[in-house]
N, C-alpha and C positions, 0 to 999 in steps of 0.2 A: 263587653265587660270592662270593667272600669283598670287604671294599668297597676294599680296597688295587686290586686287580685294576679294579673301578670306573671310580675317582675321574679318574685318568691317561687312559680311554676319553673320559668325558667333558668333560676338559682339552682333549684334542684337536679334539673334535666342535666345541667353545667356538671354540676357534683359527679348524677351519674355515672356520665360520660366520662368523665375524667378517670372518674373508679376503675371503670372498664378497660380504658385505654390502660392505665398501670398495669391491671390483673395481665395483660395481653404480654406487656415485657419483662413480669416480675414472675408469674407462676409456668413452669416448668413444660412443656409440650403435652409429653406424658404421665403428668399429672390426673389423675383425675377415673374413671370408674371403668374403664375401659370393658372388656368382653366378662370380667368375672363378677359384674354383678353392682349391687348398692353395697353390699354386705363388706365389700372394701374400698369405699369411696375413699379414701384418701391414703391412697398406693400409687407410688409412680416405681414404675417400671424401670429407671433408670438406674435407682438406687439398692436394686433387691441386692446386691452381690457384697455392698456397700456394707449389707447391714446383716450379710452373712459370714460377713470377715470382722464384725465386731465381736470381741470377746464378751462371752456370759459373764455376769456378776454374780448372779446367782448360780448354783448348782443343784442337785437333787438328791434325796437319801440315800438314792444310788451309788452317789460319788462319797458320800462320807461313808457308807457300809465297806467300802475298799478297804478300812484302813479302824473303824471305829464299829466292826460288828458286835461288841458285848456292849454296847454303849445303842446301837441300833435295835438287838435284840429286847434291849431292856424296854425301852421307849415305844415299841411296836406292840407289847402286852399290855401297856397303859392305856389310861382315858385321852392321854396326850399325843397318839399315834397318828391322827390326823394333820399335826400341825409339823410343817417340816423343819428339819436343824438348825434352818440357820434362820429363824423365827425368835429366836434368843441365841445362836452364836452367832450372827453376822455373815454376811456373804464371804462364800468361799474362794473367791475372784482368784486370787494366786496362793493358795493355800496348797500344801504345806508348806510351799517355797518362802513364801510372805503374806502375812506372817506363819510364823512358826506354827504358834499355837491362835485359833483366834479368841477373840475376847467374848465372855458370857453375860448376858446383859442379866444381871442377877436383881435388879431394880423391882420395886413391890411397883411399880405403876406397871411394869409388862404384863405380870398378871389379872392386874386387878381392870387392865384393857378385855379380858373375858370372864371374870369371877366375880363381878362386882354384882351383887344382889337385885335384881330386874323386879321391877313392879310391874311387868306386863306378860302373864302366863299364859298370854295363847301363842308366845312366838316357838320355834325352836331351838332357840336362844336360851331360854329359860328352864331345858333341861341341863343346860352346864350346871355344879355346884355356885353358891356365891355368898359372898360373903359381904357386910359391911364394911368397910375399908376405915372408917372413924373409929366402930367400937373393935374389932377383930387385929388385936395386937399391935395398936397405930403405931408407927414411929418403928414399926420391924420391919426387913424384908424375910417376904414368904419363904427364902431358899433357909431361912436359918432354922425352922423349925417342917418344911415339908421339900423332896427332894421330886426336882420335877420328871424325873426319869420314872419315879414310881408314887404319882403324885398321891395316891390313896395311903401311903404310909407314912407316917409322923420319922422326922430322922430324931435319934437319941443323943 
């Protein structure tokens, strides 16, 4: 073989190698899929304790029923039971300590990220209600005229 054909073989071989010898001093010992399978191929073992002493950002309806059960209660009898609190309040990371209260993203795009009118009726996506977001009160947000605790009822 002629050495043009070569040279570019062993360009790449170089690369390889090179790649290889890095992984060897850059990734972790215990990296890697050990006795528990594919299904957690990129778990090292070194760090579980690491990432069990990291504080949650998020919390669960559990946590805000502590303290906001008519607020929970409400929200559980709706079409919006499925979706949890802080989905529109915001993670409850140090709450009630900080902030106090937290903030309610009362913005018409949070809804209209699941209400917005589907042209595609075989999903089950397209049993949410939805609406056109152009012609359906442009320029309002939805909290002003529907309250999303009891999203089926117009607020007066």
């Amino acid at each position: 073989m002629k050495k043009h054909v070569w040279r570019p073989l062993y360009v790449v071989i170089g690369i390889v190698a090179v790649i290889l010898l890095a992984r060897l001093f850059i990734v972790p010992n215990d990296f890697g899929i050990q006795e528990r399978g594919y299904m957690y191929g990129f778990h090292r073992a070194g760090n579980e304790q690491e990432w069990k002493d990291f504080p949650n950002k998020f919390k669960t309806t559990d946590y805000c029923n502590e303290c906001h059960d008519d607020k929970i209660a409400a929200i559980t009898s709706s079409p919006h039971r499925m979706i949890p609190c802080e989905n529109c309040h915001g993670a409850a990371f140090d709450h009630p300590e900080n902030p106090e209260k937290l903030p309610i993203n009362r913005s018409r795009d949070l809804c209209i990220r699941c209400h917005s009118q589907l042209f595609t009726p075989g999903s089950g996506r397209a049993e949410i209600p939805g609406i056109n977001p152009d012609e359906h009160n442009a320029g309002m947000e939805c909290v002003e005229c529907h309250n999303p605790h009891h999203p089926n009822l117009e607020e007066m």
